[in-house]
N, C-alpha and C positions, 0 to 999 in steps of 0.2 A: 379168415382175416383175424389178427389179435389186433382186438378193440384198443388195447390197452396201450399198443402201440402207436395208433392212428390218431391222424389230427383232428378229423371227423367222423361221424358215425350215421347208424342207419338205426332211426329209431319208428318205432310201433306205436303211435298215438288213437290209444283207443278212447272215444269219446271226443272224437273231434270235430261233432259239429256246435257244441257248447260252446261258450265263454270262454274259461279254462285253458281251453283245448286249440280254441283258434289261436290263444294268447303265445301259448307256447309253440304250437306248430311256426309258427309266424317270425318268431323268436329264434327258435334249433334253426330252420333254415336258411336265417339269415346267417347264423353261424355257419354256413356249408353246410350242414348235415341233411343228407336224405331222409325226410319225413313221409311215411305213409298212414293216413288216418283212417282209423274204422270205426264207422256208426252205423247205427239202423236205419238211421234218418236220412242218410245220404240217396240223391237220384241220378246224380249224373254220370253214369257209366263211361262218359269219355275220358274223364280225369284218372291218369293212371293210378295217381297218387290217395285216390278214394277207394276203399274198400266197403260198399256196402254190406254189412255182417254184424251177428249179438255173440258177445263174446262169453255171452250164458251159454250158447247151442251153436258153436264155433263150426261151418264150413271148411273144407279143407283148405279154400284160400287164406282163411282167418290162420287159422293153423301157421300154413307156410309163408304170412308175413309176421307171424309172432316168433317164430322158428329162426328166422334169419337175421332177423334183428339183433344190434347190440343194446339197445335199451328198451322196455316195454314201460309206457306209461299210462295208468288208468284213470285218465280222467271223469269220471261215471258216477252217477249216484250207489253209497255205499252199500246196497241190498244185491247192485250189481257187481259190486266191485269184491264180497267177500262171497258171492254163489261163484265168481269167476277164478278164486284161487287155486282150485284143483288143475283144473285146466292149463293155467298161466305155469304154475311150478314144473306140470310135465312138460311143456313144452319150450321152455326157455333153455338157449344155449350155454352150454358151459360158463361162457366169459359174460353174458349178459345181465343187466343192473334193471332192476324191477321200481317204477317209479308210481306213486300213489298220490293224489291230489285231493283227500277227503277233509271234509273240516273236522273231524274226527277221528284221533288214531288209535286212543286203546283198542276197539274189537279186530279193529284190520290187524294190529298188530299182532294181537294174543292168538289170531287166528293164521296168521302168516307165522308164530311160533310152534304153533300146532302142526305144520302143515310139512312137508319134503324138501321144502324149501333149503337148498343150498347154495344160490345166488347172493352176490350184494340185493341191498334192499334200500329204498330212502322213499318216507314221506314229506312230500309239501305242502304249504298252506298258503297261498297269495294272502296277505292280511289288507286288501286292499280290491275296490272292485276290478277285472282285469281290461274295461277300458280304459282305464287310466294310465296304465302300464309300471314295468317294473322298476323307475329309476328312482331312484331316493325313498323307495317302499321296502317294506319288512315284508321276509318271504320265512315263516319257521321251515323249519326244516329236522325230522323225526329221521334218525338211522337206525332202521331194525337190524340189519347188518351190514360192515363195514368192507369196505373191499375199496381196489382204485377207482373205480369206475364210477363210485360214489363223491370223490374229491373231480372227477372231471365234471361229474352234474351238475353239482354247487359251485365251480368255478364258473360255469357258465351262467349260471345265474348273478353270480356278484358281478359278470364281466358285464351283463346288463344293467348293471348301476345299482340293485338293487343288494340289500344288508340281509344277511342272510343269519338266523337267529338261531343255533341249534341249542334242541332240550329234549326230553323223553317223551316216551308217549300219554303216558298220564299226566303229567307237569304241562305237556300241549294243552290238554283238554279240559284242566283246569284253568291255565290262563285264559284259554278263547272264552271258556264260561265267563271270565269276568271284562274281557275287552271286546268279546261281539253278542253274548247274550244279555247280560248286564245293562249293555250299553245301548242295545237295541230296544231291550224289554223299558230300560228308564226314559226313552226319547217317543217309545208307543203309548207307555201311561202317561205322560206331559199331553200330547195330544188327543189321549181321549179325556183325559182331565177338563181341557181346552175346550172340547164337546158340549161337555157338562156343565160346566159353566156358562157356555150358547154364547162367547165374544165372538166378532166379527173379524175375519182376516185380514181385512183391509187396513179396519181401527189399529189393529196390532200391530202391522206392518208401519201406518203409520207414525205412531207414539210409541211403539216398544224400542227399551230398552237397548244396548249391544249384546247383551248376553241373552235376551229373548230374542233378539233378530236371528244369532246365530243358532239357537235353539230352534226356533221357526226351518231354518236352513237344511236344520237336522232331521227335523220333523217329513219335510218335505222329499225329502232324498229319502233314509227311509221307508217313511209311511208311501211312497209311488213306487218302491222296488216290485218284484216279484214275490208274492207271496208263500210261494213255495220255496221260495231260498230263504225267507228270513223265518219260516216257520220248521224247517228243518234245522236251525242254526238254535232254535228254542227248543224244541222235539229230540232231535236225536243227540245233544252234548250230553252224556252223565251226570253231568255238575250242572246244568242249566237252570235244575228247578232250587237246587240250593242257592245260585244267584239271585235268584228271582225273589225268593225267600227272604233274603236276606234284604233286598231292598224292599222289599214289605213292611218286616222289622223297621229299617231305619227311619221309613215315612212316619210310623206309628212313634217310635223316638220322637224323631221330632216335633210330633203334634204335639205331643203329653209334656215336651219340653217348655215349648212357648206358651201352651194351656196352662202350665200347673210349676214348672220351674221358675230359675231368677235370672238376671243378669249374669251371673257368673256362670248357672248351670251353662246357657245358651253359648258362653265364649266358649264354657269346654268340651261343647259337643262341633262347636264349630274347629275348634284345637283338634276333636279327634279324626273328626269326617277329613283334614288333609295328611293324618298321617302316615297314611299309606303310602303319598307323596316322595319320601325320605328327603334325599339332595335331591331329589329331582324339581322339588316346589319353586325355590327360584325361576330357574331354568323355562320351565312351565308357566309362569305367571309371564316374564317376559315376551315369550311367544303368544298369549293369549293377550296382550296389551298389544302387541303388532299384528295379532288378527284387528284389534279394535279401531289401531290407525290406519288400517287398510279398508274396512270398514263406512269408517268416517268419507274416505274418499272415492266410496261408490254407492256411497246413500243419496238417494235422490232428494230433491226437492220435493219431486212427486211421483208416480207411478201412471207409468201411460195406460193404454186400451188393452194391452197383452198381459197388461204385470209386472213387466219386465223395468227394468230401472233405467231411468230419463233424462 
């Protein structure tokens, strides 16, 4: 079949019994496209559409639905995803686009440069958790190599509503260091700060602030994720510990500022912490003033017997 001609396709979703993996399976076949998923995890042998198989120590079934597919996506944690290269490159068809789902793309990439590869290639990154879904979410998106088959992947992704943000592989994994390791790392010190200090969640919920409510908010979604996803998001990014670092630094700034600076020191450290911002400060403030009146009208009087708002 030429893929490139077809309205739809027959892709290989390996790592399909994750998050990730349900998201887009779920997604491609709504689009028509034939989805076959393979994990190790899977039991139900009636589903034709499941491939029980490790695409480290690939079966010959594994094989011959990686083989006939127009698109291979590896949705899989990255220890899997770069021992399975060798494998994937020999066995991919001519016409077929190689799809990667890591939250980090320099090694995958350097190593997919290293590698036989002469297929399209395109990394994704959901910047969003994937029950939420893709509409009005940022999805980046890394092109190790460019072909059609690559503008049909990402059209399908925008055709899901979703803003599709392309940059390189290092510029990726710099940015996520500062919008999910950063941003993780500062919303986990907040709560064990919170710890330390021994205040009562209730008290807090009740007399805190908008901007501690929403932080509370943050705390909470976070700090109850899985721990294995948010400690891999700190662990394996490159840049991570220089985030982290760096917000070390600024806390320290800022004590030595209110300790031992003046009023003016304080406005111009406050000047610098939104400059990062650029135009976008307006913009930003308005939307965090319409969290606040949204806010307003789901705060309780009081909180019932669950927690929940009354």
């Amino acid at each position: 079949m030429n893929a490139a001609a077809a309205s739809t396709r027959t892709v290989a979703l390996i790592g399909g019994s994750g998050d990730v993996g349900r998201m887009l399976a779920a997604r491609l076949r709504g689009d028509g496209n034939t989805v076959r998923t393979i994990d190790i995890r899977f039991t139900d042998r009636s589903d034709p559409d499941q491939v029980k198989g490790d695409v480290t120590d690939p079966s010959p079934e594994v094989r011959a639905v990686v083989n006939s597919s127009d698109a291979v996506i590896l949705a899989i944690p990255e220890g899997a995803a770069l021992e399975s290269i060798p494998f994937v490159v020999a066995e991919l068809s001519a016409h077929a686009l190689l799809v990667d789902t890591l939250s980090v793309k320099s090694r995958f990439g350097a190593a997919l440069g290293r590698s036989a590869l002469r297929n399209s290639a395109v990394g994704i990154n959901p910047m969003f958790a994937p029950s939420l879904g893709p509409e009005g979410r940022p999805i980046a998106a890394v092109i190790y190599r460019d072909g059609g088959e690559v503008d049909w992947f990402l059209s399908s992704l925008s055709g899901w509503g979703s803003l599709v943000v392309r940059m390189d592989a290092e510029h990726h994994d710099r940015l996520t260091a500062a919008t999910q390791a950063l941003t993780h790392a500062g919303i986990l010190a907040f709560g064990l700060a919170l710890a330390e200090l021994g205040v009562d969640g209730a008290e807090l919920t009740a007399a805190g602030t908008p901007p501690h409510l929403v932080s509370l908010a943050l705390l909470a979604r976070v700090g109850g994720g899985v721990p294995e996803v948010y400690r891999d998001i700190q662990a394996g990014n490159p840049f991570a510990g220089e985030a982290r670092r760096a917000l070390a630094t600024a806390l320290a700034t800022l004590t030595e500022t209110v300790e031992q600076g003046s009023e003016d020191d304080f406005a111009s450290l406050m000047s610098r912490s939104t400059s990062a911002l650029g135009d976008r400060s307006e913009p930003l403030a308005r939307l965090c003033a319409d969290l606040f009146a949204d806010l307003v009208h789901r705060q309780p009087q009081s909180w019932d017997t669950k927690g929940d708002w009354s």
